[in-house]
C-alpha positions in Angstrom: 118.9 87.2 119.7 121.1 84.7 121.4 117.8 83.3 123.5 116.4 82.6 120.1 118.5 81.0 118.9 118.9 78.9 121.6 115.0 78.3 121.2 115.6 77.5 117.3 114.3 80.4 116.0 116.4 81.0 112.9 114.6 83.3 111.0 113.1 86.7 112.0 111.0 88.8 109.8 110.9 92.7 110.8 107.9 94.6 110.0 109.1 98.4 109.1 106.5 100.9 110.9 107.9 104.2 109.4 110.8 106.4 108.3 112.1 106.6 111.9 112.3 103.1 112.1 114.1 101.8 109.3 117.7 102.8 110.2 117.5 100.7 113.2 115.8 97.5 111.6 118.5 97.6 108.4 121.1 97.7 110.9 119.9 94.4 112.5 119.9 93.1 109.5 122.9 94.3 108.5 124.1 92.9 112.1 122.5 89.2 111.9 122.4 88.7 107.8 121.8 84.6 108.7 118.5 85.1 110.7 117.0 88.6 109.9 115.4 89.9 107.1 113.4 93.3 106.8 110.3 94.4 105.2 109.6 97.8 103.6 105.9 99.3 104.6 104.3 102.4 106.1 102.5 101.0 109.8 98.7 102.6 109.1 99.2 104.2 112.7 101.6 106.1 111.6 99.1 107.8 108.8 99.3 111.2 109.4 99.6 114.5 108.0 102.5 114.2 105.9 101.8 110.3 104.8 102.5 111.3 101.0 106.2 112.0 102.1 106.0 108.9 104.1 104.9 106.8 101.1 107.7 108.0 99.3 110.2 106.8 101.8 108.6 103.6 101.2 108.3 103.1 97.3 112.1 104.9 97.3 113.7 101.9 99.4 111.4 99.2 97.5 112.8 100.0 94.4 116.4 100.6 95.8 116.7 97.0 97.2 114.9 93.4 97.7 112.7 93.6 100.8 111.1 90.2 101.9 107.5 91.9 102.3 105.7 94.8 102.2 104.6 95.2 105.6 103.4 96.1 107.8 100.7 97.9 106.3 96.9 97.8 106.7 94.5 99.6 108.1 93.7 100.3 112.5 90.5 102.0 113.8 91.1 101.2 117.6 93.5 104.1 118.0 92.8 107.2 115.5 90.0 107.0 113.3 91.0 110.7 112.1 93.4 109.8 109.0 90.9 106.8 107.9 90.5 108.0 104.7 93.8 108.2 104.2 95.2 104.7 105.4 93.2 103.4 103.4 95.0 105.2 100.4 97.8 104.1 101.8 97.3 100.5 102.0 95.8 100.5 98.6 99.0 102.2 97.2 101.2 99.7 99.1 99.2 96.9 98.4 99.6 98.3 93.9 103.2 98.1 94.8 103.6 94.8 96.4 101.7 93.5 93.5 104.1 95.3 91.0 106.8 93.7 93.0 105.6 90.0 93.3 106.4 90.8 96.9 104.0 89.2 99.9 102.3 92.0 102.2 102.4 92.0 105.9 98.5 93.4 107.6 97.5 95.5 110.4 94.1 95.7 110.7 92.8 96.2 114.5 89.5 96.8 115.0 88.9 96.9 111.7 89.6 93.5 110.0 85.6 93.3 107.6 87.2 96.0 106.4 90.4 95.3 105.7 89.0 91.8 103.9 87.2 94.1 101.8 90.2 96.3 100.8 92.5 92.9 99.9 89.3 91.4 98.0 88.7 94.1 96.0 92.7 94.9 95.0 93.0 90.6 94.8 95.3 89.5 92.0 97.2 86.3 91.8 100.3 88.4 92.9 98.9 89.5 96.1 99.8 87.3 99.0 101.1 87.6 102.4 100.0 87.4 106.5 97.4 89.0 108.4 99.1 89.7 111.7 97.9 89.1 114.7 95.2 87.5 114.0 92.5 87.5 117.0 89.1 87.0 115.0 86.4 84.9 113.8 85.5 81.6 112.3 83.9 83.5 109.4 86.9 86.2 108.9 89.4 82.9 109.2 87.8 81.5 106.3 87.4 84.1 103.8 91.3 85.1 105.1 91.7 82.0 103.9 89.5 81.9 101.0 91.6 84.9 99.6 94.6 82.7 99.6 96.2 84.7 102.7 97.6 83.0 105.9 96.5 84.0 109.5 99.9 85.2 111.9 99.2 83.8 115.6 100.9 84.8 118.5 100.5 85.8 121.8 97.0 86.3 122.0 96.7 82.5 121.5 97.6 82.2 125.3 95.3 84.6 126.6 92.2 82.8 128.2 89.7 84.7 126.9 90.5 84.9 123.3 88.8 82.2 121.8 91.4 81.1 119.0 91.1 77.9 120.7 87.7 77.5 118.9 88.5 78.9 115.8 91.8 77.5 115.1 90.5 73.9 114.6 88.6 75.4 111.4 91.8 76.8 109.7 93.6 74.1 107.9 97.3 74.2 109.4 99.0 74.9 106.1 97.2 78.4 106.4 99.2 79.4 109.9 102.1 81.3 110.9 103.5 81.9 113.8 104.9 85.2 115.7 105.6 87.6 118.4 104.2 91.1 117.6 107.5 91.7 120.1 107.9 93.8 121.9 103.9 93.5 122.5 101.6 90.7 123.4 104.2 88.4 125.3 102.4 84.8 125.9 101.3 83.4 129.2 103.8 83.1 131.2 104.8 86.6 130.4 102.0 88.6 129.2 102.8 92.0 130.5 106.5 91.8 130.4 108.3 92.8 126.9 108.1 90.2 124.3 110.5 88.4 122.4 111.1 86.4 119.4 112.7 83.6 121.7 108.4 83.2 123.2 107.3 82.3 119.8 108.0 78.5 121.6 105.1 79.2 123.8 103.4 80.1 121.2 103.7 76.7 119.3 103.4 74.8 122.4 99.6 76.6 122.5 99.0 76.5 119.1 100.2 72.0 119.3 97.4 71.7 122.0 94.7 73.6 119.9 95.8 71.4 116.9 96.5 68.1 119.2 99.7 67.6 117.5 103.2 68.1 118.3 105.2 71.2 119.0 107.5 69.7 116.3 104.9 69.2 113.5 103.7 72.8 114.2 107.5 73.6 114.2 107.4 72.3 110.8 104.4 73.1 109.3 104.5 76.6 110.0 108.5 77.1 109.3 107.5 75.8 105.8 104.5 78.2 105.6 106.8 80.8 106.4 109.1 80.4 103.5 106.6 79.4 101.2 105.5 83.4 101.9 108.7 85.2 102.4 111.1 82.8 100.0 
């Protein structure tokens, strides 16, 4: 936290995964009230037999208290295609509720991000907002993202050499960009392979400036005032 900080990152958003994580990520909050802020979501990797009682640890603690999101939620196809069927219940159900809420939602969608378009386009109201994460695709799924009135996350992947964000990101106006980590995964170049951190989310601008030719501190700003146009 305290190499954050001393990178002036002030604000941290923490995607729930599942029941077993959110002790641990209200208790950062509860530690660091300033600088983090929690969401409330059911991870579509952790879709498994006994989702239903999962969802209901989720709608319980998004109508017990304000959560900044609901996230992260989604859909992923690289790991386990077995409980498809039912992430995709999932994130529609989630997606209901963040609408109910007027709450932003959070997206996972790896390997599987025409579909998840699909999903958000078909449930689209005016309510339903938010981020998808790790972004890592196309031109063409940049612009109907976009198109949807959703922002793009970019992180780490941004560094990598091969990625290619460096071609696509010059067709996604800057007012439709956040930044993050994905810590503890995806650390930028010069870490990639060593445990991320919110502190590398610097690297991350300093990438992100050189795609857009501006400065680290107009990306700074543009993207801080993305963020809280989302979250706030």
């Amino acid at each position: 936290m305290q190499r954050a900080f001393d990178k002036d990152v002030q604000r941290i958003y923490l995607p729930n995964i599942d029941s077993s994580t959110t002790e641990a990520m209200l208790a950062l909050e509860s530690k660091y009230p300033d600088n983090c802020f929690a969401m409330m979501g059911l991870h579509p990797c952790s879709v498994k037999e006994n989702y239903e009682e999962e969802l209901a640890h989720v709608k319980e603690w998004l109508w017990k208290r304000e959560f900044k999101a609901v996230g992260e939620i989604g859909t992923d196809l690289y790991w386990d295609k077995t409980f498809y069927e039912q992430q995709v219940d999932a994130f529609q159900r989630q997606m209901k509720w963040a609408k109910e809420l007027d709450r932003p939602i959070v997206i996972h969608c790896r390997e599987s991000i025409d579909i998840t378009i699909d999903l958000v386009r078909k449930a689209k109201t005016e309510q339903l907002r938010g981020i998808f994460h790790c972004f890592g695709g196309t031109v063409e799924q940049a612009k109907a993202i976009v198109e949807l009135g959703f922002h793009i996350g970019i992180g780490g992947v941004s560094t990598f050499k091969k990625a290619g964000l460096d071609e696509v990101l010059p067709e996604v106006p800057l007012t439709a960009v956040v930044l993050e980590t994905d810590a503890p995964y995806l650390a930028p170049v010069p870490f990639r392979g060593k445990r991320n951190e919110s502190a590398y989310v610097h690297q991350i601008a300093e990438r992100v400036a050189s795609i857009y030719s501006v400065s680290v501190a107009k990306i700074a700003e543009q993207t801080t005032e993305n963020a809280l146009r989302i979250f706030e």
